[in-house]
C-alpha positions in Angstrom: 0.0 0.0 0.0 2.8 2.6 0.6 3.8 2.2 -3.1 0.7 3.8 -4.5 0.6 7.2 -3.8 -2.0 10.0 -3.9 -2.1 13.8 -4.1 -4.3 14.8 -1.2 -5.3 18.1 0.2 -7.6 17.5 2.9 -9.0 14.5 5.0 -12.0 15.5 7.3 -13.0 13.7 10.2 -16.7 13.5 11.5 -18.1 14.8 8.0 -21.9 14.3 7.7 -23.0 15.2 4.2 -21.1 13.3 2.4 -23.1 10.0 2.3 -24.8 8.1 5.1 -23.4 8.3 8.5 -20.2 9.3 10.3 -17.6 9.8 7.4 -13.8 10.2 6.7 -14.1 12.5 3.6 -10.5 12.1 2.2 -10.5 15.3 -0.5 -8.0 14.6 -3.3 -6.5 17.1 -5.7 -6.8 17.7 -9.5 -9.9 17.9 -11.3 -10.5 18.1 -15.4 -12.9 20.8 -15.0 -12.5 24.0 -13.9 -16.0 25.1 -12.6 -16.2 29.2 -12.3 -18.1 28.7 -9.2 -16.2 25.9 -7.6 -15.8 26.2 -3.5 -12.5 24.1 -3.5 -10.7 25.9 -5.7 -7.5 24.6 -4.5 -8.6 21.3 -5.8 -8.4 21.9 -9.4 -4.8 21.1 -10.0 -3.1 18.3 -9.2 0.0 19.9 -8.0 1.0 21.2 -4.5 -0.1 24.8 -3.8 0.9 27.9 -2.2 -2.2 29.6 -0.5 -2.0 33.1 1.2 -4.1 34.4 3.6 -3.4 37.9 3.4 -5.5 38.9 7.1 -3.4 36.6 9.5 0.4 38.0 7.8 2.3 40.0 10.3 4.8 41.7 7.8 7.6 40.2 9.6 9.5 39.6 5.8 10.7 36.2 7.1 9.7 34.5 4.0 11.3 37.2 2.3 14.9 36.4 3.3 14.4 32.8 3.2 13.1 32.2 -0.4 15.9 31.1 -2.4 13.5 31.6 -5.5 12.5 35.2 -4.7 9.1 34.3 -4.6 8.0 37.0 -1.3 8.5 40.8 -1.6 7.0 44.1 0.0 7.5 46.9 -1.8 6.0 50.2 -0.2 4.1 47.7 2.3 2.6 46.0 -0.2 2.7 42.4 -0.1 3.6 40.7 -3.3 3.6 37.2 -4.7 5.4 35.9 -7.7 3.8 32.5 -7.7 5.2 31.7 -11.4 8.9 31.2 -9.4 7.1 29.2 -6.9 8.9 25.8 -6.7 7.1 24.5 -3.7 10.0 23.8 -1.7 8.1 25.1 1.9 11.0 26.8 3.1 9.1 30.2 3.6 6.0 27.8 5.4 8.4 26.7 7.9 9.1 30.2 8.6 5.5 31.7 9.0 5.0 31.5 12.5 1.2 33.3 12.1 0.6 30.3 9.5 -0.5 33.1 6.4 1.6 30.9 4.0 -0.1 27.1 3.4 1.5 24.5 1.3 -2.1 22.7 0.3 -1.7 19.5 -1.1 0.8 16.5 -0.1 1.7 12.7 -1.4 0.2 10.1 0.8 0.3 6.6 0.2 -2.9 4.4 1.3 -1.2 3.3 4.4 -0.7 6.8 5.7 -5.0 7.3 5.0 -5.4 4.4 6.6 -3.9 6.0 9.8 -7.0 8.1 9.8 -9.3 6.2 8.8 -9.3 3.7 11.6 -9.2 6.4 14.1 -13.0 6.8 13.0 -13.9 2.9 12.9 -16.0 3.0 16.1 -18.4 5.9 14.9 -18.7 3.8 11.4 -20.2 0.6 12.8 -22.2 3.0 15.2 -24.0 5.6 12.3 -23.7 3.5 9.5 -20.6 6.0 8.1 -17.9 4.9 6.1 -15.1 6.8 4.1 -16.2 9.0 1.3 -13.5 10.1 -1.6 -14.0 13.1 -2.6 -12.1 16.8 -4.4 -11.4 17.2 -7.5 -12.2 14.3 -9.0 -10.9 11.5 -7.3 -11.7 9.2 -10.1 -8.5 11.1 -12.1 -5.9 9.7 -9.3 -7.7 6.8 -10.8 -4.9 3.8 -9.8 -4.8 5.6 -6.0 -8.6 5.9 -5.8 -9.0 2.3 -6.6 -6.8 0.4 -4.3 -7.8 3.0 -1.5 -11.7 2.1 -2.1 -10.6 -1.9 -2.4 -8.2 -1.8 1.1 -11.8 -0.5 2.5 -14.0 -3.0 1.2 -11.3 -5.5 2.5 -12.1 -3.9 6.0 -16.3 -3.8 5.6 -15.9 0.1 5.4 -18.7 1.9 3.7 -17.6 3.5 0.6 -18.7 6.7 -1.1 -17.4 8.7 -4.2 -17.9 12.3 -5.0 -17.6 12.7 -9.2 -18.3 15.0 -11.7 -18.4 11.7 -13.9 -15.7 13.2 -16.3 -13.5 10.0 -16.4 -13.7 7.2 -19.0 -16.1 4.6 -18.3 -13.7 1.8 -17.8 -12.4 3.6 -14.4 -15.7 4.5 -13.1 -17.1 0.9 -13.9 -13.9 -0.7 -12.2 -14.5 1.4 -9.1 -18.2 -0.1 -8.4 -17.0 -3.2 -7.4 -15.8 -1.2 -4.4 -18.4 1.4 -4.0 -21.7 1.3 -2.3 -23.1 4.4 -3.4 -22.3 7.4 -5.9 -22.7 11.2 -5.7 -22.8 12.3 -9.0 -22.9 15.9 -9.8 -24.9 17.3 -12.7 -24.0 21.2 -13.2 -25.6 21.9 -16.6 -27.8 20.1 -19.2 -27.0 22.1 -22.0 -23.7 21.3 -23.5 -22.4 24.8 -24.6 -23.4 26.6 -21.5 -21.6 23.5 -19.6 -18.3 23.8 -21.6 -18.2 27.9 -21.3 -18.9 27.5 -17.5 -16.8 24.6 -16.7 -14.2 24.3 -19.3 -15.1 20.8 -20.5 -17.8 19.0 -22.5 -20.6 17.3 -20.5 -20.7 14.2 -23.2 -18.5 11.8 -21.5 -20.3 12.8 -18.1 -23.8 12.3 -19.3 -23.0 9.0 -21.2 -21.8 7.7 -17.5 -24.6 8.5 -16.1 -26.5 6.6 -18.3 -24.6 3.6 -18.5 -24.4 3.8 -14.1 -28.2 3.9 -13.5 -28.1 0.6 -15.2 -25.4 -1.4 -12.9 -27.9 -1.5 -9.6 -25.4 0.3 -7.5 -27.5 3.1 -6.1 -26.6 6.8 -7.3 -27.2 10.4 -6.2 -27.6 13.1 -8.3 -27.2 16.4 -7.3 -27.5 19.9 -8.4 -25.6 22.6 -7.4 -27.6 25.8 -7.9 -25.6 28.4 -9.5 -27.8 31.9 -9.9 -28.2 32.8 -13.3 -25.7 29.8 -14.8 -28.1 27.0 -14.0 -31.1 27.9 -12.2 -33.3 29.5 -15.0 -36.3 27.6 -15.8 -35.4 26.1 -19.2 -32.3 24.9 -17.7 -34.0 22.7 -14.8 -36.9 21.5 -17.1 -34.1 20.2 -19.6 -32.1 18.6 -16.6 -35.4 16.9 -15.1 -36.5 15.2 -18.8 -33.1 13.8 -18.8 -33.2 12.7 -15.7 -36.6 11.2 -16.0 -35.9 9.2 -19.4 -33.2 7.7 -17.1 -36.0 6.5 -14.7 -34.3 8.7 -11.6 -37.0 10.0 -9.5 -35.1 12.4 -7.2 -32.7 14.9 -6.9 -30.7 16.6 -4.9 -30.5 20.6 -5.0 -26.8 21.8 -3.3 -27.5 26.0 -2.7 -24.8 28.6 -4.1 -23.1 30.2 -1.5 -19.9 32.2 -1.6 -17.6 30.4 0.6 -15.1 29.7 -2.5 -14.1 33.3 -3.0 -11.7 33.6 0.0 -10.1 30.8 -1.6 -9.4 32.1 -4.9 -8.0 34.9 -3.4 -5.7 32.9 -1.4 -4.1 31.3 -4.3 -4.1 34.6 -6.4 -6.8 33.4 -9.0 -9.7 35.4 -9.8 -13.3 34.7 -8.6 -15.1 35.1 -11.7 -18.8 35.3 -9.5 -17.7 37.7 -7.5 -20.7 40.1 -6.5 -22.8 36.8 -7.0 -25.1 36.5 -4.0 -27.1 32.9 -3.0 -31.1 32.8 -4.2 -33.4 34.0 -2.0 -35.6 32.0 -0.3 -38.6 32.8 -2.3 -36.2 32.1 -5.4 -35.3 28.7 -3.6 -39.0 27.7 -3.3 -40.0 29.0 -6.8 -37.2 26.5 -8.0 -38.6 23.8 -5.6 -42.2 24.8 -7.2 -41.5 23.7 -10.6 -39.4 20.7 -10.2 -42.2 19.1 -8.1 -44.6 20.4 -11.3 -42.1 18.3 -13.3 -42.8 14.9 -11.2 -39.7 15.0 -9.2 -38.7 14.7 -5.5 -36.5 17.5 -4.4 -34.2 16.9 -1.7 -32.6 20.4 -0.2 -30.9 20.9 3.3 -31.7 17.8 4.4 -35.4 18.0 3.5 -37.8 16.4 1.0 -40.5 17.7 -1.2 -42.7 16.1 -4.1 
């Protein structure tokens, strides 16, 4: 197991929404879309990062004299990043005593996860939890994903997998001999608006889809609700006939919210939805309205209509 290694950037203990249970959520990094809205922005490449946060730096200029790469300056004051010379080397991290500079992202082999995860065994067998892979797209560390998800089925662990479904078919098919249930993310119907808003075709992911309904293992689709992207009426009534030719019969609706932009900012990327604010309540309802109109059951924040 320590041969195989994965890039990871986060493992949260004690997660309850992703899957049934008490869950490990081990969060992996790299991701072959690049969703405008996405809230783990630090997940979209596979490669270590250097995050910033810019409100707990002291100015104390340590990371200036110890980057051998130049990386750190203040000039006037002003705080400055040249993150094209970054090599990832941590140097100025071990010297940032207020913690402002993050490396996010390390290599951990399966062994290492497995540290954690049996720390959580005990509130498994008692909630019915389990260890859920999510990111990214953990299905693209596809040779890590698998033997992770097998070493777990090996030990009667629950298994969950957050996807966008953007992998090739072969991988995703392997990986439900391992899983007991999938969250599958659907973020636009249409396939223009879903290239210009995510930077990739939704063909391969919709093709999945269809082919995965039709294995038995069970599958949740969800719906994140991104104002004016793909919330407008014509959007969801296109998403709900596709989703009713495949015989599902609920969905699950995941609210905007602006969490994500702190992030972007922290690894000096630009948050294209910034000024965005989350749909009203009445908006949310409205929403809720018409997809019960359209014969399907809504589930949102833990509750369920239609």
């Amino acid at each position: 197991m320590n041969k195989i290694k994965g890039n990871v950037f986060d493992i949260q203990r004690f997660s309850l929404h992703d899957g049934p249970g008490i869950r490990t959520t081990v969060f992996l990094k790299g991701c072959p879309l690049s969703c405008i809205w996405c809230q783990n922005p630090e997940s979209i490449s596979k490669e270590p990062e250097l995050m910033f946060f810019e409100k707990r730096c002291t100015g104390c200029g340590e990371c200036v004299r110890i980057c051998p790469n130049k990386v750190h300056r203040f000039v006037n004051n002003k705080r400055f990043i040249k993150r094209q010379f970054c090599k990832q080397c941590g140097k100025c991290i071990s010297k940032c005593y207020s913690e402002a500079l993050v490396m996010c992202g390390r290599s951990m082999s399966v062994s290492g996860i497995f540290e954690e995860i049996e720390k959580d065994r005990l509130f498994y067998k008692n909630s019915g939890g389990g260890v859920t892979l999510s990111g990214g797209e953990p299905l693209l560390q596809a040779e890590f994903s698998l033997k992770l998800l097998e070493e777990c089925k090996e030990r009667n662990i629950n298994t969950v997998v957050e996807t966008s479904g953007y992998a090739r078919w072969e991988i995703l098919e392997k990986a439900l001999e391992y899983l007991d249930l999938v969250l599958y993310d659907i973020k636009q119907i249409d396939p223009v608006k879903h290239k210009t808003f995510t930077g990739v075709s939704n063909e391969l992911i919709l093709g999945n889809l269809e082919k995965l309904v039709g294995t038995g293992v069970p599958v949740n689709i969800r719906l994140p609700l991104i104002p004016s992207y793909n919330d407008q009426v014509s959007d969801l009534e296109k998403t709900v006939n596709f989703l009713k030719r495949l015989g599902t019969k609920k969905i699950e609706m995941m609210p905007y919210n602006e969490f994500g932009e702190s992030k972007w900012n922290c690894l000096g990327k630009e948050y294209k939805l910034n000024g965005v604010k989350p749909q009203s309540n009445l908006a949310i309802q409205q929403i809720i309205d018409k997809l019960k109109s359209l014969k399907l059951k809504i589930l949102f924040q833990g509750c369920e209509y239609g």
